[in-house]
DSSP file (Angstrom, degrees, kcal/mol; ACC not computed):
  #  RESIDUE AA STRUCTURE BP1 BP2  ACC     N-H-->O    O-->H-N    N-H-->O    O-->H-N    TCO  KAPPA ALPHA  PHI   PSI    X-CA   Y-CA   Z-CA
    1    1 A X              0   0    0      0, 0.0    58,-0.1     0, 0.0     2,-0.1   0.000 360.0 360.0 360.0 133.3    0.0    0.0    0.0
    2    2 A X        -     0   0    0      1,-0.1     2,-0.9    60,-0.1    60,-0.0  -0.187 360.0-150.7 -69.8 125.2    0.9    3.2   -1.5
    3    3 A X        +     0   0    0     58,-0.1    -1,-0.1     1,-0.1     0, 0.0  -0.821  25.2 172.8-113.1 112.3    2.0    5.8    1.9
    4    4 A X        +     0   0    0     -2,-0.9     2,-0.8     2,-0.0    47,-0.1   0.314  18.3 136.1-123.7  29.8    1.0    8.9    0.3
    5    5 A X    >>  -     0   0    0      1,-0.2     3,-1.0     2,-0.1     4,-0.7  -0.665  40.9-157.7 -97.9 136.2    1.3   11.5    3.0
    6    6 A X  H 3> S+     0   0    0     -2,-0.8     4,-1.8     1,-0.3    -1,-0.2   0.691  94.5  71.7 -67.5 -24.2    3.1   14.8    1.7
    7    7 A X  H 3> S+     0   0    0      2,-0.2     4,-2.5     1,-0.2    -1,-0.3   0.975  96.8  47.3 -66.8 -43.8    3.8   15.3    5.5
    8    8 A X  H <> S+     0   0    0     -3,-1.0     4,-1.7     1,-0.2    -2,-0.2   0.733 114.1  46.4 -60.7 -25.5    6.6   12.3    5.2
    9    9 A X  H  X S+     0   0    0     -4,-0.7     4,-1.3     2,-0.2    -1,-0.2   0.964 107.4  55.9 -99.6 -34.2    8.2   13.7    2.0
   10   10 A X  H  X S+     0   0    0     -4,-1.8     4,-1.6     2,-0.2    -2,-0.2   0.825 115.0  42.4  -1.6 -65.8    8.2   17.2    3.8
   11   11 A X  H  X S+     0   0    0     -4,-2.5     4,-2.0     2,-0.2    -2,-0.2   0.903 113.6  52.1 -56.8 -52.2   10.3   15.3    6.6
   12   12 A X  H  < S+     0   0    0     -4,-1.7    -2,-0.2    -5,-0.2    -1,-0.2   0.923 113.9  36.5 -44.3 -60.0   12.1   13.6    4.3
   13   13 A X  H >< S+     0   0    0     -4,-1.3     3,-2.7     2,-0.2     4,-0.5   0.935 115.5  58.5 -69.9-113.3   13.3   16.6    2.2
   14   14 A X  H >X S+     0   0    0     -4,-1.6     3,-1.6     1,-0.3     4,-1.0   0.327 104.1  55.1   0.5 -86.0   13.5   18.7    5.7
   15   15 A X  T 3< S+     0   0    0     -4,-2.0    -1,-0.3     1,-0.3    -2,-0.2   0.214 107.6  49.7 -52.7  -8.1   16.1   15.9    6.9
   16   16 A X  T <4 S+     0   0    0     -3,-2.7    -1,-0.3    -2,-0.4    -2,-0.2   0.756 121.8  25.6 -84.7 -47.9   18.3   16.4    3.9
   17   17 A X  T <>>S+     0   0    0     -3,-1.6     4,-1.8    -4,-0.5     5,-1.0   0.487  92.2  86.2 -78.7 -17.2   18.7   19.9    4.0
   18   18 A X  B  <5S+a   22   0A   0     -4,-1.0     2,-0.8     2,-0.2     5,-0.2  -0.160 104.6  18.1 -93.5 174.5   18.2   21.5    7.4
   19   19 A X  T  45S+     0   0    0      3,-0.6    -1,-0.2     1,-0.2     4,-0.2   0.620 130.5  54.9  13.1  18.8   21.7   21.5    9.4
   20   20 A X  T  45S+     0   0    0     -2,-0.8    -2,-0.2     2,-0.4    -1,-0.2   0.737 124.8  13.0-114.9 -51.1   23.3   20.9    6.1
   21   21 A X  T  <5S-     0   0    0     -4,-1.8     2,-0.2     1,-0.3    -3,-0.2   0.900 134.1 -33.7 -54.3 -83.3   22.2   23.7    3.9
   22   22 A X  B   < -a   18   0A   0     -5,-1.0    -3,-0.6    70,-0.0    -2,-0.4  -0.907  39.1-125.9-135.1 165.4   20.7   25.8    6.5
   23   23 A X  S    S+     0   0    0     -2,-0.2     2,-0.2    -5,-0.2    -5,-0.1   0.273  92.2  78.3-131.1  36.8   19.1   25.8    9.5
   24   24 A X        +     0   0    0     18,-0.1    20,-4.2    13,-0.1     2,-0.4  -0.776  56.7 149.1-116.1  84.7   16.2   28.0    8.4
   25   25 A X  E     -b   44   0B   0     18,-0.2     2,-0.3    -2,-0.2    20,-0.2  -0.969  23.4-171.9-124.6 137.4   14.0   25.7    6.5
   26   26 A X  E     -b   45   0B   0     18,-3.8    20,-2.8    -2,-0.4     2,-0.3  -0.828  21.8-128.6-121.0 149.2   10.0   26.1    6.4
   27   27 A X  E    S-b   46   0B   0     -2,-0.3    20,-0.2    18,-0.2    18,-0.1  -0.828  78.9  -7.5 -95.6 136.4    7.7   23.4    4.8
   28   28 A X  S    S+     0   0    0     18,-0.8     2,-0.2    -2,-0.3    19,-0.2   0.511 122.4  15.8  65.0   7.1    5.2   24.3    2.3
   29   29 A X  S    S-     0   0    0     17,-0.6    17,-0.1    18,-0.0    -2,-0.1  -0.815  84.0 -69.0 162.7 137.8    5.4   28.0    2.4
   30   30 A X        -     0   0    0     -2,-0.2    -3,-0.0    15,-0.1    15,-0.0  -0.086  52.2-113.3 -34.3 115.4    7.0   31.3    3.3
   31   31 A X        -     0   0    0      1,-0.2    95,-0.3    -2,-0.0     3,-0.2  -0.489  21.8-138.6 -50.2 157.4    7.1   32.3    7.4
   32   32 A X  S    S+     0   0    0      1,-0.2    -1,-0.2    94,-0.1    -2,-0.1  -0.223  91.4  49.7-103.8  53.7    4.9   35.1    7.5
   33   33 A X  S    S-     0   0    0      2,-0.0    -1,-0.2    94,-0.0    -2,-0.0  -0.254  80.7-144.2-149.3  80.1    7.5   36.5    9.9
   34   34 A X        -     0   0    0     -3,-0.2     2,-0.1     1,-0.1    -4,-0.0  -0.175  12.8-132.6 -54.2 132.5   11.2   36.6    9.2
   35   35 A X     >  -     0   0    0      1,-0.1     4,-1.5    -4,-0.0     5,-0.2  -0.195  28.1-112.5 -38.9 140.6   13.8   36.1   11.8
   36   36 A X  T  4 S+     0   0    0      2,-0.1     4,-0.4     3,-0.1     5,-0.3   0.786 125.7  49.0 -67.2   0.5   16.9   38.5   12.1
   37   37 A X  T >>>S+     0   0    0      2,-0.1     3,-2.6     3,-0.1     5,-1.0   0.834 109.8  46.5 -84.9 -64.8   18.8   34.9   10.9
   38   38 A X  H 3>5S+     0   0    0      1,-0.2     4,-2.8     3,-0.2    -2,-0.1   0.848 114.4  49.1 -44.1 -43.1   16.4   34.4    8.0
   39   39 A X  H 3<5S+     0   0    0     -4,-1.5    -1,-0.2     2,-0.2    -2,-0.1   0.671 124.1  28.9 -47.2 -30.2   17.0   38.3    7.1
   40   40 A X  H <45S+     0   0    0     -3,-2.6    34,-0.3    -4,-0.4    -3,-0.1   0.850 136.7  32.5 -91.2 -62.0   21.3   38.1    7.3
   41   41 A X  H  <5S-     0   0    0     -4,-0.6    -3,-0.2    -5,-0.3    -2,-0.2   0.642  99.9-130.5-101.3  -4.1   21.3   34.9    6.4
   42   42 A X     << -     0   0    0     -4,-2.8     2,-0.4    -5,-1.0    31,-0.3  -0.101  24.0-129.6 111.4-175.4   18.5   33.8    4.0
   43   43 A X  E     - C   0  72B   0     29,-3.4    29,-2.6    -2,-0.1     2,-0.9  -0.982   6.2-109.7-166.1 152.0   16.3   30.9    4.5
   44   44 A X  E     -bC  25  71B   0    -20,-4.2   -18,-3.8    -2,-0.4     2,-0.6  -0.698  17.6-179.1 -93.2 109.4   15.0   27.9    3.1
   45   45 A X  E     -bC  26  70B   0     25,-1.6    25,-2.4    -2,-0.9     2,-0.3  -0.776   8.2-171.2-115.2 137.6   11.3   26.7    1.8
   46   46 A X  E     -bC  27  69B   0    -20,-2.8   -18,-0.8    -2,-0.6   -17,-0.6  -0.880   8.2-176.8-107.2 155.0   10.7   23.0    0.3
   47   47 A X  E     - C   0  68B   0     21,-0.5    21,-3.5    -2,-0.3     2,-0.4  -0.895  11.8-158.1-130.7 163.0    7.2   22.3   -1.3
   48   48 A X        -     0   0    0     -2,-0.2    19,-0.2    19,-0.2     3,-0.1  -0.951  15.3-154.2-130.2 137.5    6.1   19.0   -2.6
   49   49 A X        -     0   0    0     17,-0.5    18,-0.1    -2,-0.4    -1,-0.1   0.046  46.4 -26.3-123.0-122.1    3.3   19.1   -5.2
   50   50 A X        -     0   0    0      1,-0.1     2,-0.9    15,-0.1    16,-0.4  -0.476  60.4-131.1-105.1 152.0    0.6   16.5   -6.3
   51   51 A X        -     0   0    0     14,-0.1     2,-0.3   -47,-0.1    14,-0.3  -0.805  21.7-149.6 -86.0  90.3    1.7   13.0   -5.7
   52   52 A X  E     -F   64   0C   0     -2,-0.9    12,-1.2    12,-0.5     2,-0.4  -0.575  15.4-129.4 -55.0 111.8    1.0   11.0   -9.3
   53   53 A X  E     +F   63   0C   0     -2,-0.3    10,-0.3    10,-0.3    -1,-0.1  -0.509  34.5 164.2 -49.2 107.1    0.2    6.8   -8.8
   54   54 A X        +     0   0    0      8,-3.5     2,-0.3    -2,-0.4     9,-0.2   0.177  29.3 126.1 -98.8  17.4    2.0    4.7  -10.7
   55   55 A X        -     0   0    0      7,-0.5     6,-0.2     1,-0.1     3,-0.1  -0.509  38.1-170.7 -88.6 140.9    1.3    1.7   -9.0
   56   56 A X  S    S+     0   0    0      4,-0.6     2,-0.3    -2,-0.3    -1,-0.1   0.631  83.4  31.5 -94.8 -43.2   -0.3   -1.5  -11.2
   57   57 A X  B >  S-G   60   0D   0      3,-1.0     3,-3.8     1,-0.0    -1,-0.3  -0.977  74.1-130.4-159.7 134.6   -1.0   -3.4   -7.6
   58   58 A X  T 3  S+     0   0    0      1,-0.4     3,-0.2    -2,-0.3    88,-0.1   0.424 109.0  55.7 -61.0  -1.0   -1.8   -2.5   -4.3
   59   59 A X  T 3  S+     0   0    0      1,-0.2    87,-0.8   -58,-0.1    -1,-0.4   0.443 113.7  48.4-113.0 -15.0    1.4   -4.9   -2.8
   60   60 A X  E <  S-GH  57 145D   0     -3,-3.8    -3,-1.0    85,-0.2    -4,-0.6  -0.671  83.1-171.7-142.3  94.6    3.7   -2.9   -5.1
   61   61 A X  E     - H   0 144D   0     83,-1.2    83,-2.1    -2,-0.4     2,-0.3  -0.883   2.0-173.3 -88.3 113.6    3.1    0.9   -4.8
   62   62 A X  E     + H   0 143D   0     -2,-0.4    -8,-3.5    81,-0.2    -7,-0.5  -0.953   8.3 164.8-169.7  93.9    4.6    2.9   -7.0
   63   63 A X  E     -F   53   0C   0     79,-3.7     2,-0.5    -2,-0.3   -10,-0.3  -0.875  18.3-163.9-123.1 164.2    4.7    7.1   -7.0
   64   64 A X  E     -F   52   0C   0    -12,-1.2   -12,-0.5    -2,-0.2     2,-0.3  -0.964  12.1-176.3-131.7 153.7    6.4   10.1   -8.4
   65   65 A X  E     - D   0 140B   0     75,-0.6    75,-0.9    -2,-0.5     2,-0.5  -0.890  25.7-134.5-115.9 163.7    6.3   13.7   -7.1
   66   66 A X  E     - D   0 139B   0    -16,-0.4   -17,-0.5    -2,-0.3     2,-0.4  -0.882  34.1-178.1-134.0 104.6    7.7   16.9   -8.4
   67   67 A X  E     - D   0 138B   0     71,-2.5    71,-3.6    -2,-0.5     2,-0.3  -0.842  11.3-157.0-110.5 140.4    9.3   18.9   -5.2
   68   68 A X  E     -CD  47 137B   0    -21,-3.5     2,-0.7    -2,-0.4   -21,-0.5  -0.830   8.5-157.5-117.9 152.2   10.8   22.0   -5.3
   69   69 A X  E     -CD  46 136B   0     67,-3.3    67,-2.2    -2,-0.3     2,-0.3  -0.920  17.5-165.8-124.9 120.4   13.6   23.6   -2.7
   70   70 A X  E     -CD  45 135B   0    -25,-2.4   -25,-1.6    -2,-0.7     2,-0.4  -0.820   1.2-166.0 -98.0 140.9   13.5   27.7   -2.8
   71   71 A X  E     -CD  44 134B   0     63,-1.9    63,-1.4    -2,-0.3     2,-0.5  -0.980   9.9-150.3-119.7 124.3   16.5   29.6   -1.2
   72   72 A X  E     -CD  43 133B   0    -29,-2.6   -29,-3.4    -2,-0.4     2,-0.3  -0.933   7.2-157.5-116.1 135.4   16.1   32.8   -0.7
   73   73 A X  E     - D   0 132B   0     59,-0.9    59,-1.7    -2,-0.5     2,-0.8  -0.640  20.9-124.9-134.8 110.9   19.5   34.8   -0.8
   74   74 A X        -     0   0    0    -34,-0.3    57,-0.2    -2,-0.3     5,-0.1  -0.561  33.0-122.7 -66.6  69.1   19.6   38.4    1.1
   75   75 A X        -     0   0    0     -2,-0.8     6,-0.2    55,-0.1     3,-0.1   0.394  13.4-116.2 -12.4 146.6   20.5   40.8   -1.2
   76   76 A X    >   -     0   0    0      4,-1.0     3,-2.3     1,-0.2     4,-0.4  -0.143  59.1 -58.8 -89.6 163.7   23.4   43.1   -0.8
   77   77 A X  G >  S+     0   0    0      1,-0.2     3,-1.6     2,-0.2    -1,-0.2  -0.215 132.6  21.5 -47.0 165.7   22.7   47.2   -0.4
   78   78 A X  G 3  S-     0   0    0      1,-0.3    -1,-0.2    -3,-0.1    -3,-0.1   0.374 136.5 -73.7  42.3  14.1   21.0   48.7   -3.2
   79   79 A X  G <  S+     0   0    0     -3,-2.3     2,-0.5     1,-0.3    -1,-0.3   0.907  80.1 163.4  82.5  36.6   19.7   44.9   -4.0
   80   80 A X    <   -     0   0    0     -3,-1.6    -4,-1.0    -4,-0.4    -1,-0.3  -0.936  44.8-107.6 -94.5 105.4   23.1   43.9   -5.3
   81   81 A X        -     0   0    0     -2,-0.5     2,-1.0    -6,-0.2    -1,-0.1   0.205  18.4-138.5 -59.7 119.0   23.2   39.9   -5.4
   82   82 A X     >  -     0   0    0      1,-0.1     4,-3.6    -6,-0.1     5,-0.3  -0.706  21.6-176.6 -78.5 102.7   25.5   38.3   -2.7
   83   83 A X  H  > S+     0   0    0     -2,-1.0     4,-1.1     1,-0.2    -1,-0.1   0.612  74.8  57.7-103.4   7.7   27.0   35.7   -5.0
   84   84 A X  H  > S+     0   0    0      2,-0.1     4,-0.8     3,-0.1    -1,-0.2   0.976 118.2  29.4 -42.3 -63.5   28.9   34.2   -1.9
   85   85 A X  H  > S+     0   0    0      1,-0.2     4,-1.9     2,-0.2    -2,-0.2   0.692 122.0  53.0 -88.0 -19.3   26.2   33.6    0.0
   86   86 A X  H  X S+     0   0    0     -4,-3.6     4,-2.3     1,-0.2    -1,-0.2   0.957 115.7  44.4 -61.0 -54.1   23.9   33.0   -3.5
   87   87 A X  H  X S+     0   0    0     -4,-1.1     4,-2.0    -5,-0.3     5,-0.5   0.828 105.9  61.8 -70.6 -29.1   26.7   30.4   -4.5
   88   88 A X  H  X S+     0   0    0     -4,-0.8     4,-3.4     2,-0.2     3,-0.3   0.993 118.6  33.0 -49.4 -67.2   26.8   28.6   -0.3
   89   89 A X  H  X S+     0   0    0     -4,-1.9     4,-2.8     1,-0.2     5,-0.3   0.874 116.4  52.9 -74.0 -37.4   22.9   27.6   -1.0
   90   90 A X  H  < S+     0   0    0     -4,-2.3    -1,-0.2     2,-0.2    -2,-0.2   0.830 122.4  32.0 -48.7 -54.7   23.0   26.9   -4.9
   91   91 A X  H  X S+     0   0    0     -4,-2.0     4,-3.8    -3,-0.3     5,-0.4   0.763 118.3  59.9 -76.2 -35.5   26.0   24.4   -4.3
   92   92 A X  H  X S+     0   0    0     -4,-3.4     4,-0.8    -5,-0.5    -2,-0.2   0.923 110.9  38.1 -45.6 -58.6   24.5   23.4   -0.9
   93   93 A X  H  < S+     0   0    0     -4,-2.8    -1,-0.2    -5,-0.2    -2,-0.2   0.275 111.6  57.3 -91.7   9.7   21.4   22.3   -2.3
   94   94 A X  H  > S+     0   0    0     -5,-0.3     4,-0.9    -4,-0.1    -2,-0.2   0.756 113.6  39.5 -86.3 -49.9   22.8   20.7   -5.3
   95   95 A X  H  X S+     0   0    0     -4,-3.8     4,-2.0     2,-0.2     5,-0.2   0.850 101.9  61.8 -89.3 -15.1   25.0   18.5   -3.3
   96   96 A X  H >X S+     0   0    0     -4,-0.8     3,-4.5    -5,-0.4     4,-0.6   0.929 110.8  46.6 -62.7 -76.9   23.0   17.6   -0.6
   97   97 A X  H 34 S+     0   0    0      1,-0.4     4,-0.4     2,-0.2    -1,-0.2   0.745 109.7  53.7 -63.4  -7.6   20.5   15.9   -3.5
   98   98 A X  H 3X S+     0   0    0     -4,-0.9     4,-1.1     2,-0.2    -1,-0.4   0.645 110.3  44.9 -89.1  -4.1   23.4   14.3   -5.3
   99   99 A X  H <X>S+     0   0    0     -3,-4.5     4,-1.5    -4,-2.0     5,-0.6   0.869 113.2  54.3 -77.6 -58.8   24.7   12.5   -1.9
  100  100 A X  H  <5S+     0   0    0     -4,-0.6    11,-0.2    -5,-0.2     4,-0.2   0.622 111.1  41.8 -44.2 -20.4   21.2   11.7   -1.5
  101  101 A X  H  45S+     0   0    0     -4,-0.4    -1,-0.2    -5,-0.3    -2,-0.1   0.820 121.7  41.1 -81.3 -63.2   21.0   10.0   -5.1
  102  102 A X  H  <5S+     0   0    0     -4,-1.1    -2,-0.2     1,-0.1    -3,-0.1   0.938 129.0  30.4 -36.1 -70.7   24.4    8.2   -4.7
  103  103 A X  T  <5S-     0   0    0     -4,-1.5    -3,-0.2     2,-0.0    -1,-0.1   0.798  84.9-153.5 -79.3 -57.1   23.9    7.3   -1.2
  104  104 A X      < -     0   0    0     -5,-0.6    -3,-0.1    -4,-0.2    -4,-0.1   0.986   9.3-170.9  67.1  75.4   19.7    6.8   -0.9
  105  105 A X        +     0   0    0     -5,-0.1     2,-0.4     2,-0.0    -1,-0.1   0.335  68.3  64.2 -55.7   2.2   19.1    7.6    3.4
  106  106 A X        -     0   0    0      3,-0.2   -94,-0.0     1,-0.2     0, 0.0  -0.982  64.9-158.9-144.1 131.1   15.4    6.3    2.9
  107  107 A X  S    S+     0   0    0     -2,-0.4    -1,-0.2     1,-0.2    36,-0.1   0.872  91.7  40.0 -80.0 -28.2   14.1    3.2    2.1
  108  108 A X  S    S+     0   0    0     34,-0.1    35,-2.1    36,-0.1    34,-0.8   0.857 115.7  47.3 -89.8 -24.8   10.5    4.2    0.8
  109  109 A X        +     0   0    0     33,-0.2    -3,-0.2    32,-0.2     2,-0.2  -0.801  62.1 170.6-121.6 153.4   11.5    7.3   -1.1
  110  110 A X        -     0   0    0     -2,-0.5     2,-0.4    -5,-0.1    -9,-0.1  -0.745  32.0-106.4-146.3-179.2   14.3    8.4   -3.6
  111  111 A X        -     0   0    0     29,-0.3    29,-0.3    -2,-0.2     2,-0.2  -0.996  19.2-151.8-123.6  93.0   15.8   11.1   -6.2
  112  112 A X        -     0   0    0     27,-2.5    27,-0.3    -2,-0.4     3,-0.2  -0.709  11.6-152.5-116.1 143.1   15.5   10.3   -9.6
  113  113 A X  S    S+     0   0    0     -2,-0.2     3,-0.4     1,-0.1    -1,-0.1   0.365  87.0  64.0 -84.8 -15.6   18.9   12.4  -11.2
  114  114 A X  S    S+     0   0    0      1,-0.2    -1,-0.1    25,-0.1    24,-0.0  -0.213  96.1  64.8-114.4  40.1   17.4   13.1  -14.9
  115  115 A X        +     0   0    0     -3,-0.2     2,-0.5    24,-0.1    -1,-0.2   0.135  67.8 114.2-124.2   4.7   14.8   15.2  -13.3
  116  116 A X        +     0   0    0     -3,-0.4     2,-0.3    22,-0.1    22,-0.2  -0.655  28.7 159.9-107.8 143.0   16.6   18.3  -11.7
  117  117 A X  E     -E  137   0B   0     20,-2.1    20,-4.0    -2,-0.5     2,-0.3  -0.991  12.7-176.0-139.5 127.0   15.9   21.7  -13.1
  118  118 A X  E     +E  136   0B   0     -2,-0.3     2,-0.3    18,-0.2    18,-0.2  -0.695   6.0 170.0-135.4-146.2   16.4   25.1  -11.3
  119  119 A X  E     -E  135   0B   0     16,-1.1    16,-1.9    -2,-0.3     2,-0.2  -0.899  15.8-125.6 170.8 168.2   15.9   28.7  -11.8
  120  120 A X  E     +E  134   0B   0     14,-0.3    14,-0.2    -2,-0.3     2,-0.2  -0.824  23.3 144.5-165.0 161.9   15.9   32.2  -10.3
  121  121 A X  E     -E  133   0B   0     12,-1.4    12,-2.9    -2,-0.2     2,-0.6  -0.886  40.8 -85.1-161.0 168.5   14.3   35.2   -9.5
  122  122 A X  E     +E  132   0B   0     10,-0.3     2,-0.3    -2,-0.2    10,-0.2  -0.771  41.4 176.8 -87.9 135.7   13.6   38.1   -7.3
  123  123 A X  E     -E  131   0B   0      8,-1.7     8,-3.5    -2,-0.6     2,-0.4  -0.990  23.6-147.7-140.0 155.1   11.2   38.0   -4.6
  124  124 A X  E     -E  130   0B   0     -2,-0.3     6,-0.2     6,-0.2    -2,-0.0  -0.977  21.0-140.7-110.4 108.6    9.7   40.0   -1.7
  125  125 A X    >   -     0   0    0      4,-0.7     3,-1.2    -2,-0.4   -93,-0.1   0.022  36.3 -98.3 -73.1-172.5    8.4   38.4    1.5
  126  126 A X  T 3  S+     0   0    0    -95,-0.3    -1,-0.1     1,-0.2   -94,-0.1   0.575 125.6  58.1 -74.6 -30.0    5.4   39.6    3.2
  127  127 A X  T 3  S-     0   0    0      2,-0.1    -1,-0.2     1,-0.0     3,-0.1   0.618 122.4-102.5 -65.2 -17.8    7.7   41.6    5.5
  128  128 A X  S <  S+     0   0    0     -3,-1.2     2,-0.7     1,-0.1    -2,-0.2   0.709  70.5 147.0  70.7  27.3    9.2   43.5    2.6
  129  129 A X        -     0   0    0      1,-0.0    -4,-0.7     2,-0.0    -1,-0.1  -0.728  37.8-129.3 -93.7 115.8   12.3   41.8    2.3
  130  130 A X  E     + E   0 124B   0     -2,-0.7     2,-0.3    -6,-0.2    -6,-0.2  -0.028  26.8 171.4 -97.7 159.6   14.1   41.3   -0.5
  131  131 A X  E     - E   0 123B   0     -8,-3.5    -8,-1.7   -57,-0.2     2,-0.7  -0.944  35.4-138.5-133.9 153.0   15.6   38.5   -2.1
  132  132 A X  E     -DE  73 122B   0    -59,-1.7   -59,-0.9    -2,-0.3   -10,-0.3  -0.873  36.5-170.3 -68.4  98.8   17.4   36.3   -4.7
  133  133 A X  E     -DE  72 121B   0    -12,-2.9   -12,-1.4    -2,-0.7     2,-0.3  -0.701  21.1-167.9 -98.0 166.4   16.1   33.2   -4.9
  134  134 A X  E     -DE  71 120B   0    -63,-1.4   -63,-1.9   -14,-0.2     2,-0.4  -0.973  16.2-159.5-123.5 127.0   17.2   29.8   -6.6
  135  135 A X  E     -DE  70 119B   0    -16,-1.9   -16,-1.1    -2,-0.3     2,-0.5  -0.970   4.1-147.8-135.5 141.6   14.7   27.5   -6.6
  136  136 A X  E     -DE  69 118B   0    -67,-2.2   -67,-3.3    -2,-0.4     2,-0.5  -0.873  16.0-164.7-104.4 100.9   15.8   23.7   -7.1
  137  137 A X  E     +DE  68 117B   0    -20,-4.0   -20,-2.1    -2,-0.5     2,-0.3  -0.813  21.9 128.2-115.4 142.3   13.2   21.2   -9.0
  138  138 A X  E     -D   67   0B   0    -71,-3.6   -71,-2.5    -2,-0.5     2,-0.6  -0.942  50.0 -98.7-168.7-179.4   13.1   17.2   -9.2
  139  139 A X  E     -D   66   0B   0     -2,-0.3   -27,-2.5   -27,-0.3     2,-0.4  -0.658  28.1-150.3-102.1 159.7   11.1   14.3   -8.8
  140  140 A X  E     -D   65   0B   0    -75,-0.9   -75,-0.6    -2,-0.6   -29,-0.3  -0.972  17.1-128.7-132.1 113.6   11.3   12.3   -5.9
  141  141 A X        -     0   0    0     -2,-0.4   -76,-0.2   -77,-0.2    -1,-0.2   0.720  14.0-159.2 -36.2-116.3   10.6    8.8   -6.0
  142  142 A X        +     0   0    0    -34,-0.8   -79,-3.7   -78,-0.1     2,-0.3   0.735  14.5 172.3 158.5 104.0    8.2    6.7   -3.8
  143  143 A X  E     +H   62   0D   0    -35,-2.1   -81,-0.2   -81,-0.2     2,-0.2  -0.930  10.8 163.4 -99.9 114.9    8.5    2.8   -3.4
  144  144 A X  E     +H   61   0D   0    -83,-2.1   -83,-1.2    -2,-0.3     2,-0.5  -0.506   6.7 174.6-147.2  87.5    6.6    0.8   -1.1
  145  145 A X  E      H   60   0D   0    -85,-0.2   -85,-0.2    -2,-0.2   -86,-0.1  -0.851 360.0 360.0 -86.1 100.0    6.8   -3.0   -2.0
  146  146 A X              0   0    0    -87,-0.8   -86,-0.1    -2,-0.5    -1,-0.1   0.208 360.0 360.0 -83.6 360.0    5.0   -5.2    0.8
């Protein structure tokens, strides 16, 4: 039987990234309060979107997702990209999911590697703070053979 709660890949994803990356990571969504750490030092949000079934039989469950990991990157005065601190989370979260591919920490869930895609872009929290972000996409596996 297919385990098909978004909170467990949330955890999952959390448990790669958090004291490795950073150790301001939110699930599903922006705080609508920044820290003075998230503000200096920028901060992390994972969202996980609709889980697709692939499964043929209920003893061999079978899923894909498409999860994305945003870092948002404090801008420098006058909103001049920090490419230190842009380049810490860009490499940060790049390797964390390629140990996680090599290596595989989870037995029900995985990394598929011919799925990762990124991007960036400017954004403004709710606070009015600005940012760079790079936001990280791929699909993340889901096995549950009984």
């Amino acid at each position: 039987m297919l385990n098909d709660s978004r909170i467990d890949i949330y955890d999952y994803l959390y448990g790669l990234i958090h004291g490795v990356v950073s150790d301001n990571v939110y699930r599903m969504g922006e705080p609508t309060e920044n820290t003075t750490s998230d503000t200096e030092d920028g901060f992390i949000v994972i969202n996980v979107g609709n889980i697709n079934d692939d499964s043929e039989f209920s003893c061999e469950a079978h899923a894909q997702v498409r999860c994305f990991i945003v870092a948002y990157v404090p801008k420098k005065t006058k909103g001049r990209l920090n490419s230190d601190k842009y380049r810490f989370f860009e490499e940060g979260i790049k390797n964390a999911i390629k140990e996680e591919i090599a290596n595989g920490t989870n037995e029900n869930y995985y990394i598929m590697d011919d799925g990762i895609i990124s991007m960036e872009d400017d954004e403004t929290t709710q606070k009015g703070n600005q940012y760079h972000i790079f936001v990280k996409s791929f699909i993340v596996g889901i096995d549950n053979i009984q």
